[in-house]
C-alpha positions in Angstrom: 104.9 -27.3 -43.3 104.9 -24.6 -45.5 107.3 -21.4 -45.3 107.0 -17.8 -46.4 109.4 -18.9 -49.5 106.6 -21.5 -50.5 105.1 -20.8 -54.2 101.9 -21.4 -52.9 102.4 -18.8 -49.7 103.5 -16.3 -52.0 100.7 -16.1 -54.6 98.6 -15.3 -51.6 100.7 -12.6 -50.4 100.7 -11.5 -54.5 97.6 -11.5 -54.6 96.7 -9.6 -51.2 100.0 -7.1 -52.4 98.0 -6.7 -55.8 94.5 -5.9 -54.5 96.0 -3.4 -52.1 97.9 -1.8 -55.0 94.7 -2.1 -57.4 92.6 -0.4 -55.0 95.0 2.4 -54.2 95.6 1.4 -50.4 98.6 2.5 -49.0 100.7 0.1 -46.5 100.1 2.6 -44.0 96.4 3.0 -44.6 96.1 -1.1 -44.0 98.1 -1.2 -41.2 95.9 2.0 -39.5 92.7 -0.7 -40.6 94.2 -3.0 -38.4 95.2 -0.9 -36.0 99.1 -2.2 -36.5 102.0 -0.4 -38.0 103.2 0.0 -41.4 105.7 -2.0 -40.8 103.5 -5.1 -40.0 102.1 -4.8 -43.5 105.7 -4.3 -45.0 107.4 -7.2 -43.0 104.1 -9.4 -44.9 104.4 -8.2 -48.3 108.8 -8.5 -47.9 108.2 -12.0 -46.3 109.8 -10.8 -43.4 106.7 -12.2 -41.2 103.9 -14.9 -41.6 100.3 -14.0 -42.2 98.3 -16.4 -39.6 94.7 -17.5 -41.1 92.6 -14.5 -39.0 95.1 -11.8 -40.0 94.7 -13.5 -43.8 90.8 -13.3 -43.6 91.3 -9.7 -42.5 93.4 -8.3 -44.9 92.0 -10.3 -47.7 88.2 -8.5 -46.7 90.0 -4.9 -46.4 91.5 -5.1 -50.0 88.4 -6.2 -51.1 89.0 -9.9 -51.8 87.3 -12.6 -51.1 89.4 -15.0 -48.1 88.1 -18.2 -50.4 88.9 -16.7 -53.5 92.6 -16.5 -52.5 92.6 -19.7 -52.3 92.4 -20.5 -56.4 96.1 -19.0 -56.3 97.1 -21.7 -55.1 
């Protein structure tokens, strides 16, 4: 199984940390989207904690990606 160290997991979370930065969203603005705390969003993008696939979907849509698109990263 893969880990949060994986190449392939972290292109995704590059990419997701990208769009979020492209699109001038703060961590805290994503986290209030989701109705979690910041720190949710920075324990993701630090590799801290694992994105399940829902949670992917979700943040993938709010930083304007599309969840399949991802998916060429890797």
């Amino acid at each position: 199984m893969a880990s949060v160290y994986s190449e392939e997991y972290q292109r995704v979370i590059t990419a997701l940390k990208k769009a979020r930065k492209e699109r001038g969203i703060t961590q805290a603005q994503l986290a209030e989207a989701l109705g979690r705390p910041q720190s949710f969003i920075a324990k993701i993008e630090s590799g801290e904690r694992r994105l399940d696939v829902v949670e992917f979907v979700h943040l993938a849509r709010l930083v304007g990606l599309d969840p399949e698109e991802v998916f060429k990263f890797i």
